[in-house]
C-alpha positions as CSV (number, residue, x, y, z in Angstrom):
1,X,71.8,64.3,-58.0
2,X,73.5,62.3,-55.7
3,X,71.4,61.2,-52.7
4,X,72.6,61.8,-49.3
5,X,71.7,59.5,-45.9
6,X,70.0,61.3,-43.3
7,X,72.7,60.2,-40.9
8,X,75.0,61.8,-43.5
9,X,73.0,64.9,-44.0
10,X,72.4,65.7,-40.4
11,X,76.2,65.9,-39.5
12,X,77.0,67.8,-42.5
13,X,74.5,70.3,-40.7
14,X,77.0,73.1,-38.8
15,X,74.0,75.8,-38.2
16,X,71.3,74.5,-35.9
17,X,68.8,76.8,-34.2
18,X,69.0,76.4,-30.7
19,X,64.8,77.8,-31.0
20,X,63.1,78.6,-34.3
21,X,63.2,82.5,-33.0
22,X,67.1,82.3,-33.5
23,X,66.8,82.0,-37.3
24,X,63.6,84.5,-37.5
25,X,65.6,87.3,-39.0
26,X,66.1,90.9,-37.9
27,X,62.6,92.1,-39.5
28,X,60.6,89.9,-37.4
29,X,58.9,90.7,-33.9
30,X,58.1,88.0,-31.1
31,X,54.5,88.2,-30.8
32,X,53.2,88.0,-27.0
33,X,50.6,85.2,-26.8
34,X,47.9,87.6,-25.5
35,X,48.7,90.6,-28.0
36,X,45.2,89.7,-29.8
37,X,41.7,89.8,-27.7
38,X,39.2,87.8,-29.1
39,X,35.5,87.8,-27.8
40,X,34.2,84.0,-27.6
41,X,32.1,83.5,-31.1
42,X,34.8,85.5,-32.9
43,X,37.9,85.1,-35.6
44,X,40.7,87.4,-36.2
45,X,42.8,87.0,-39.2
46,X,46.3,86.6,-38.5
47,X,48.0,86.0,-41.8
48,X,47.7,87.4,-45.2
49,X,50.8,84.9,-46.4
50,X,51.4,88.4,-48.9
51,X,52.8,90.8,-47.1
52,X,52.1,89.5,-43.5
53,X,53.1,86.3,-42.2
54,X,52.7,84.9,-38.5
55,X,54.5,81.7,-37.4
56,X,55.0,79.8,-34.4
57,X,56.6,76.7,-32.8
58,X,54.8,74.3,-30.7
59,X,55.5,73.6,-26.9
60,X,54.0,70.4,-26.7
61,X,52.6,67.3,-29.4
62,X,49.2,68.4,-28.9
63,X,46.2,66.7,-31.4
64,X,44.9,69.4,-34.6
65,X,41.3,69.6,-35.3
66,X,39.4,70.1,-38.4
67,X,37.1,72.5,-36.2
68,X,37.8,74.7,-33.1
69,X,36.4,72.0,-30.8
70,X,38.1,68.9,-28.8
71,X,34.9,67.0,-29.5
72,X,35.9,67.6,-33.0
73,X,37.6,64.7,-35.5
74,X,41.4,64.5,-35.3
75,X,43.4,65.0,-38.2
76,X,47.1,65.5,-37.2
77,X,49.5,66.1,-34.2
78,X,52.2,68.6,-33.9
79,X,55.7,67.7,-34.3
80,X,58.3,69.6,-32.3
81,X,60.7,68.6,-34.8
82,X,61.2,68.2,-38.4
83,X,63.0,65.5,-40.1
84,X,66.3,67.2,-39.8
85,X,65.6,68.0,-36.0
86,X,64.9,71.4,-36.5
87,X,62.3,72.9,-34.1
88,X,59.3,72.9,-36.2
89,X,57.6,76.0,-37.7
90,X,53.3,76.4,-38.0
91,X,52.2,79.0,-40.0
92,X,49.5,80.6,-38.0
93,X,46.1,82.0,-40.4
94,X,43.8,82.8,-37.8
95,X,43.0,82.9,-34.1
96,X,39.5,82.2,-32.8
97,X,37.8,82.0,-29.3
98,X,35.0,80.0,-28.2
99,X,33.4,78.3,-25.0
100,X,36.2,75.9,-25.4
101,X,39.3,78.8,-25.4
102,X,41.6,80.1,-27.6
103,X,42.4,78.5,-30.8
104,X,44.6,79.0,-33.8
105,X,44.7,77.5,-37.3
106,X,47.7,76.5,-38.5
107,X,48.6,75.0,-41.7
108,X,49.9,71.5,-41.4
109,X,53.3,70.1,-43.1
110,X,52.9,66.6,-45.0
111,X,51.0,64.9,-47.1
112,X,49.0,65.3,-48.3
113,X,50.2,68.9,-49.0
114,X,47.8,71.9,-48.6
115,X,46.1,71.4,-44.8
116,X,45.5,73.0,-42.1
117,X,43.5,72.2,-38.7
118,X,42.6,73.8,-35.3
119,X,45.3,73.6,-32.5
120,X,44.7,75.1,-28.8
121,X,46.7,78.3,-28.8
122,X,48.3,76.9,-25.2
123,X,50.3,74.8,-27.6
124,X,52.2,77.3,-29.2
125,X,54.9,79.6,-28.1
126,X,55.1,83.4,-29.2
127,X,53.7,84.6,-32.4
128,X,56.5,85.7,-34.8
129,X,55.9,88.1,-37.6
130,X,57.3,88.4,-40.9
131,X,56.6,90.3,-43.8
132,X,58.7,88.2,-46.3
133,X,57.4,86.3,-49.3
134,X,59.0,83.8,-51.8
135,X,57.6,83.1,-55.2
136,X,58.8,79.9,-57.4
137,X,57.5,80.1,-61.3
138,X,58.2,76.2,-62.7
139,X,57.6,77.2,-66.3
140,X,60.1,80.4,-66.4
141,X,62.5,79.2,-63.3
142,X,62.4,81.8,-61.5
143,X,62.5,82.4,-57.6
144,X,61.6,85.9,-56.5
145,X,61.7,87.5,-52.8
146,X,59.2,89.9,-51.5
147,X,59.4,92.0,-48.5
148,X,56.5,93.6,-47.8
149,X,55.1,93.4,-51.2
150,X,58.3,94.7,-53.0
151,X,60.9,92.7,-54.7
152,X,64.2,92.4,-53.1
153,X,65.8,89.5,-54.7
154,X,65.6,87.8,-58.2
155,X,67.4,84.3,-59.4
156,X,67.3,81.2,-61.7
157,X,66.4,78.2,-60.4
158,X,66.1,74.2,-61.6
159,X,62.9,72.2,-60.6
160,X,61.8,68.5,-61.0
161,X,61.5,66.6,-63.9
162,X,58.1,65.7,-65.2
163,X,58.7,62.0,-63.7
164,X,59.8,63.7,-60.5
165,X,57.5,66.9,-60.3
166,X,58.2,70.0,-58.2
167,X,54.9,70.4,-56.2
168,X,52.4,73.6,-56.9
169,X,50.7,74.9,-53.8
170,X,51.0,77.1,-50.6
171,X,54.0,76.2,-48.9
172,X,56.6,78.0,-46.5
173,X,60.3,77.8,-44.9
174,X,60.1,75.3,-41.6
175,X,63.9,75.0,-41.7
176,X,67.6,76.8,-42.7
177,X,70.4,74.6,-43.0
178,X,74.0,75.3,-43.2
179,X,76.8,73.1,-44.4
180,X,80.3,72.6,-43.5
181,X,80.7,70.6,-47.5
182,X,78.1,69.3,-49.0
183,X,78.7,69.2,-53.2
184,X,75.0,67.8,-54.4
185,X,73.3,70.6,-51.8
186,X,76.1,73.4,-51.8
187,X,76.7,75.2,-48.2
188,X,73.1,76.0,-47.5
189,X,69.7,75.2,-48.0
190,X,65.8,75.4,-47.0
191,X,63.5,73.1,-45.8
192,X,60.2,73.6,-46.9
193,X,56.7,72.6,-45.8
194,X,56.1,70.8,-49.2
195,X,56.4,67.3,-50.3
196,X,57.3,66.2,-53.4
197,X,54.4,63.8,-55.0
198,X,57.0,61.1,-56.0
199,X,60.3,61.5,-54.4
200,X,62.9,63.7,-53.7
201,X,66.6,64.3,-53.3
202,X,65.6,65.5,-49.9
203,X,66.6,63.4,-47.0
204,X,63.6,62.3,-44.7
205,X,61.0,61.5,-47.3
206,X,60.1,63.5,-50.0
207,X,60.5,67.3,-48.3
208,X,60.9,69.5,-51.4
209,X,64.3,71.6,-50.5
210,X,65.5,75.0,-51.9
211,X,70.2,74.0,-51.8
212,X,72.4,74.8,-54.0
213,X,74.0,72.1,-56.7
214,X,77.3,70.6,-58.1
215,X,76.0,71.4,-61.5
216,X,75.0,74.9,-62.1
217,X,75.2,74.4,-65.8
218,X,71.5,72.8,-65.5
219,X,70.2,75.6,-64.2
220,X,67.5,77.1,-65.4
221,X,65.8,73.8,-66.2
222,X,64.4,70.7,-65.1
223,X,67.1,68.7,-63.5
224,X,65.8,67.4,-60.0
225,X,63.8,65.4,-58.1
226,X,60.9,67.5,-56.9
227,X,63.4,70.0,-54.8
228,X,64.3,73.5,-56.3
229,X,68.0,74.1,-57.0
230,X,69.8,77.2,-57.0
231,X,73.2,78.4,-58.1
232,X,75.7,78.2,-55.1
233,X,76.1,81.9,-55.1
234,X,72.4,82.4,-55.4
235,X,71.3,80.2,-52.7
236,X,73.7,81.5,-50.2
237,X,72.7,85.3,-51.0
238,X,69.0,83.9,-50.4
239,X,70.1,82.4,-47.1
240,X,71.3,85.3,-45.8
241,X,68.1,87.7,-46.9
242,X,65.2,85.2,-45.6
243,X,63.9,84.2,-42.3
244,X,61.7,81.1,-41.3
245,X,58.2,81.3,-41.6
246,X,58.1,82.6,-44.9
247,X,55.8,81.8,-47.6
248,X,56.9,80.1,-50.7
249,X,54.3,79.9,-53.4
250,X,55.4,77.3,-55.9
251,X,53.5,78.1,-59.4
């Protein structure tokens, strides 16, 4: 596939979300920060990543801990943005108090793929709920959408070659991108929390994408460089049925 600047890529970009609530989707609710009382010493689970999902975007670039504790080791920071200058989207698991406050444990975006860390809940905005779920097979190329544990939606898909793997792990939509014309990427597309282990097609450094193509005769196969590629139609369909936040499980 053709490789797009990210100057290039960011004007062909006619859908922004002014906040990450304004691409949520119908289904989800706004959480109030204080819905969930927590007694210090205690944990509440606040995502399944099944059949409920909780997500939020940060206020502030506040440090992530591998513990609930500021005397803790730092192992990230939050980004308000992602590298399409999206507002950025945490998926939250859990929500814990202690002497120290409220805290929430969000799974981080980058490499390496797969962590999460301990952020001060005062960082985050509103919880958002949704009870979406995307599942990616590499070996049959398929991509399947869940809502609320049923299937709602059922496609073909391309993935990366075996020089340029599509990654396997826990991953979910940060970003939804629409484009005015774009022929290697189609007239929408996902950003996802993953990152491809070599490279990708993906502008900003290896994010593994879910676009449409120019070549939908490759599809199903193995015909990218780590980022999932859907038929034009397909993609757009997709677009229309999922909000952020969701989780994508790449098999």
């Amino acid at each position: 596939m053709v490789r797009t600047s990210s100057s290039g890529f960011l004007r062909a970009i006619l859908v922004a979300a002014c906040s990450a609530l304004a691409l949520g989707g119908a289904a989800d609710r706004a959480l109030a920060a204080n819905e969930y009382s927590t007694k210090i010493g205690t944990e509440v689970r606040l995502s399944d990543e099944r059949t409920m999902t909780r997500w939020a975007t940060p206020l502030k670039t506040a440090r992530v801990y591998v513990t609930a504790s500021a005397q803790a080791r730092t192992i990230a920071k939050l980004r308000l943005l992602t590298e399409d200058r999206m507002p950025e989207v945490y998926v939250a698991l859990s929500l814990a108090t202690n002497t120290e406050g409220d805290w929430l444990r969000v799974r981080i975006p980058g490499r390496p793929n797969g962590r999460s860390g301990w952020v001060r809940r005062a960082a985050f905005g509103d919880l958002v709920r949704n009870e979406y779920r995307l599942e990616i097979n590499r070996r049959s190329f398929h991509i399947r959408l869940f809502r609320a544990g049923r299937q709602i939606f059922r496609a073909r898909v391309g993935v990366g070659t075996a020089q340029t793997p599509t990654p396997a792990g826990q991953f979910w939509i940060r970003e939804k991108l629409r484009f005015r014309s774009n022929p290697s990427y189609g007239n929408y597309a996902f950003g996802t929390s993953a990152y491809a282990p070599t490279l990708s097609e993906w502008p900003g450094g290896g994010v593994v994408g879910i676009h449409g193509t120019e070549f939908p005769s490759l599809i199903p196969g193995r015909p990218s460089h780590g980022c999932i590629r859907m038929r034009n139609a397909s993609v757009a369909k997709l677009w229309q049925m999922t909000p952020l936040g969701t989780p994508v499980q790449i098999r």
